[in-house]
Every structure is written in structure tokens, then in C-alpha cells.
MARVO-444824 format. One line per 8 residues: number of its first residue (from 1); their letters; for each residue x, y, z of C-alpha. Coordinates in steps of 0.1 Angstrom, whole numbers, plus 5000, padded with zeros to 4 digits. Example, Ala and Ser with C-alpha at 12.3 -4.5 7.8 and 13.67 -1.06 7.14 Angstrom:
% MARVO-444824
1> AS> 5123,4955,5078; 5137,4989,5071;
% end
This chain:
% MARVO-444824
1> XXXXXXXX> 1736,6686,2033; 1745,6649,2019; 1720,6624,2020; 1720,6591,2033; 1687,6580,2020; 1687,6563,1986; 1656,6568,1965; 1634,6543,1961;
9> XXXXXXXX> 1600,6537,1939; 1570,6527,1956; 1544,6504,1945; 1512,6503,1947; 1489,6473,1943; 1453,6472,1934; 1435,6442,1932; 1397,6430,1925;
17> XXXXXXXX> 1384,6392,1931; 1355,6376,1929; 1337,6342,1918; 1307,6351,1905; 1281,6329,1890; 1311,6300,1890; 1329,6326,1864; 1364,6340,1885;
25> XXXXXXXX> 1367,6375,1876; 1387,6410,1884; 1422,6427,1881; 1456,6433,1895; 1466,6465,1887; 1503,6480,1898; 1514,6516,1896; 1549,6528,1909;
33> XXXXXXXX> 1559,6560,1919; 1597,6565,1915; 1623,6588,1931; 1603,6583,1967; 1624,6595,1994; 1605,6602,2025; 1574,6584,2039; 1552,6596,2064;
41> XXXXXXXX> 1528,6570,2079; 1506,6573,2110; 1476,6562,2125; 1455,6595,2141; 1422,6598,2157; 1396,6618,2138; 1372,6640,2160; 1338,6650,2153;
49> XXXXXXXX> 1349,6683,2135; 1371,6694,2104; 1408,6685,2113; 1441,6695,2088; 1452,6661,2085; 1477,6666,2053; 1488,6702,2041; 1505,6713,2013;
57> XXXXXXXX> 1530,6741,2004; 1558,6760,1983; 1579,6743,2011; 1581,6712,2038; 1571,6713,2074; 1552,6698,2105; 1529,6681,2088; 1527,6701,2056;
65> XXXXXXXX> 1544,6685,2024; 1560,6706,1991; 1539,6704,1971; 1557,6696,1942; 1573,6670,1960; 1538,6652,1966; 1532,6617,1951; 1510,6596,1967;
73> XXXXXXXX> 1487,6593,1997; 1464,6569,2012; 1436,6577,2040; 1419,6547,2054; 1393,6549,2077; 1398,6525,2104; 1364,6525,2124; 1336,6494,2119;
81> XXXXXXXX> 1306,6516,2115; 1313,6556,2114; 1320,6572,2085; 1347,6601,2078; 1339,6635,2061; 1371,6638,2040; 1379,6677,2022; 1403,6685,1998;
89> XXXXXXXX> 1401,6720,1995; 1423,6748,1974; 1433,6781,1992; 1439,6797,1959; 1410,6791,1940; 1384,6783,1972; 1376,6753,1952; 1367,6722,1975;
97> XXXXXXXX> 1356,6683,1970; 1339,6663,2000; 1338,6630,2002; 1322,6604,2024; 1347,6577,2036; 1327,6548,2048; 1342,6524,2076; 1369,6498,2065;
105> XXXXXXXX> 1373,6517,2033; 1404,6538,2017; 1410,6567,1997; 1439,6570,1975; 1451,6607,1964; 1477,6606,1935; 1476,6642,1924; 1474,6675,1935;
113> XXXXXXXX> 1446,6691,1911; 1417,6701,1923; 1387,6717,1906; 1350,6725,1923; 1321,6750,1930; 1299,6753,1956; 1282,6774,1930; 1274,6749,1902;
121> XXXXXXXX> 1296,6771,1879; 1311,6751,1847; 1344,6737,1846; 1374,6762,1851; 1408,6754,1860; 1427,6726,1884; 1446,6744,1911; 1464,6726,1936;
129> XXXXXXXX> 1445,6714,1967; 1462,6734,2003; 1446,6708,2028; 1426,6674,2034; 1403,6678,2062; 1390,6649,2079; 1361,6650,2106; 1339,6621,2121;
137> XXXXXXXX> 1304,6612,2116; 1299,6605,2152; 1324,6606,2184; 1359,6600,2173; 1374,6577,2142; 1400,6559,2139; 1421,6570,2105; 1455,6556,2088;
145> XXXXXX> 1473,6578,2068; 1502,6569,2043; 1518,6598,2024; 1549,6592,1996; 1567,6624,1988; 1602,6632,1965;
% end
């Protein structure tokens, strides 16, 4: 199949300001991902239990992206006072990472490794993560979700 789509590189802009003490500090910082040729961008609401809310995989599909193709995603919780429960977890290695995503605040996933224990166990390997699991702190939350694949 020919494509239409042209490749394209995505950036990403970070930046930190503040005056303190009279004294302007902080810093611009600008990554690009090249080669992006699909975007998937969608705002979703977020129950009060675990929800796939990205997959990954050997291959594309509803709502699960190759994982080799992955680049880039950004979660955003979009609520003004409940926070999100946010897991990346491995199927492979049953390695996991939770995070607490306060209101108004974002998340940015630039790679697929993964390492954890629920056991305490020292550090072994990065495997890939499978999912990212969202679920509310209370009733339902609001969520954006950006993701940049090859």
C-alpha cells in the first residue's frame, strides 16, 4: 500500500519560569522525535477502576500501538481536584510502576522500558511495558491523551 502521509518530526517543548526573589530563573528545553507518522489524540473519561487506556504490541490495532513503532505519549489529567492512578505494567516480566497523577498535571512517556517489583527484589532487566492503566481517585476524571508513533 502507498502512503500519502509524509513523515514528520514532532517537538516537544518544556519550559520552567519563575521570578523568584527578583532573580528570573528556569529553562526551555526541546526534544524532537523524527519519522512521526501517525498521531492519536483524544480526550476520554477515567472511571473509578483500572481502565487500558494505551496498549502495546508486536503489531497495531484498536487502540493498541507496535511497539517498536512507539515514540511519545502524553497523559494529562484534566480534573481540578481528583487525582488519577496511572499503571504501566509489563505482561512479560509482571513488572509494574504506579503513579499518582494529580489534577491539572501531565505525564510524559518517551520509552518503552519498564523495570519493578512488588517484591523489593534488586534491579533486573527493562522489559517493555504491555499497558497504561488509568483509574480515578473519586467518580469519573477527565483525561487527555496524546500518543506519537512511526
Amino acid at each position: 500500500m502507498a502512503t500519502t502521509v509524509s513523515k514528520a518530526t514532532l517537538k516537544v517543548q518544556i519550559e520552567e519560569s519563575i521570578e523568584l526573589n527578583g532573580t528570573q530563573r528556569g529553562a526551555k528545553l526541546v526534544h524532537s522525535f523524527k519519522n512521526i507518522a501517525q498521531i492519536d489524540e483524544r480526550v476520554m473519561t477515567v472511571p473509578s477502576y483500572d481502565v487500558n487506556v494505551l496498549l502495546l504490541s508486536s503489531s497495531a490495532g484498536a487502540g493498541t500501538y507496535a511497539t517498536t513503532a512507539f515514540k511519545y505519549a502524553r497523559i494529562t489529567n484534566l480534573d481540578d481536584s481528583n487525582y488519577l492512578t496511572i499503571t504501566m505494567q509489563s505482561g512479560s516480566a509482571g513488572s509494574k510502576c504506579v503513579s499518582k497523577l494529580l489534577p491539572k498535571n501531565s505525564m510524559l512517556i518517551t520509552s518503552t522500558a519498564l523495570s519493578g517489583s512488588s517484591a523489593g527484589v534488586s534491579f533486573g532487566a527493562f522489559n517493555d511495558f504491555t499497558a497504561v492503566k488509568a483509574s480515578a481517585s473519586t467518580g469519573s476524571v477527565d483525561m487527555s491523551l496524546f500518543v506519537a508513533t512511526t
